[in-house]
N, C-alpha and C positions, 0 to 999 in steps of 0.2 A: 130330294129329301135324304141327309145323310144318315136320318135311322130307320129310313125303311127299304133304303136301295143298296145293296151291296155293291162293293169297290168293284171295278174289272179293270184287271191289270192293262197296262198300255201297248204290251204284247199280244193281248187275247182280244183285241179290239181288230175287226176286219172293213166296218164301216162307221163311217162319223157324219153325220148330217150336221151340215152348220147352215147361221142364218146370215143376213145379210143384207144391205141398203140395194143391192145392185150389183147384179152378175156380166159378163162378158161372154160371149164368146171361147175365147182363149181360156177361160179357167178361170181368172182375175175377180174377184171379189171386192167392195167395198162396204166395210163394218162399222163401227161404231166407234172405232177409232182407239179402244184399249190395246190391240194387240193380241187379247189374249188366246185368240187361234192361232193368229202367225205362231205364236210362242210355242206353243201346245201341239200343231199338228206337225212337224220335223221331226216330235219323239214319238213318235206313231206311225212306226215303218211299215208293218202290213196292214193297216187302213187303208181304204180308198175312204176319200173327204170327195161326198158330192156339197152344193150347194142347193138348198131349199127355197124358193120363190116365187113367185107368181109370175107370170108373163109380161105385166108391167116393170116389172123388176128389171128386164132383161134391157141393158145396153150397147149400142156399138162397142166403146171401148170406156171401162170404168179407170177413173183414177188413182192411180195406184203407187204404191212408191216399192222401190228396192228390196225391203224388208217385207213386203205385202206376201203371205205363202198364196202360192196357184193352187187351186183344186182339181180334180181329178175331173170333174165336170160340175153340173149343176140338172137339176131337176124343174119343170113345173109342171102348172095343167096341160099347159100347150106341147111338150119334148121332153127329152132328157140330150143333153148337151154334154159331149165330150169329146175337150180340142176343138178341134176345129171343124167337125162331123154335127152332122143334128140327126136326130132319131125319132122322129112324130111317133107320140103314143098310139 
């Protein structure tokens, strides 16, 4: 809500949880199809962008095209995923 949550500049941002149809592995995410992270996470240079999903969520390799931005890893109940490493909570 823009009149109750103050801006934070894209500088002062150190983490971004993003969501998502379907995570990988490798980082690869599949969204909803606007873009609007691809767009949005490249001008967010000291963020780390994990990925938010449930365990079902998780696939060998998601569909992904050229333009698709990679995440830093991804999160669920089951890990926390990054790269190519798994990490059981």
């Amino acid at each position: 809500p823009k009149d109750t949550c103050p801006v934070v500049e894209r500088e002062k941002l150190d983490l971004i949880l993003v969501p998502g149809l379907c995570f990988d592995s490798r980082g690869s995410r599949l969204g909803q199809g606007g873009g609007y992270y691809d767009r949005y996470l490249p001008r967010c240079r000291n963020a780390v962008a994990l990925g938010v999903a449930f365990e079902a969520q998780r696939v060998d390799k998601a569909a992904v095209d050229a333009y698709d931005e990679k995440l830093d890893g991804f999160v669920t109940e089951g890990g926390l995923y990054l790269g190519f490493d798994t990490t059981e909570l």
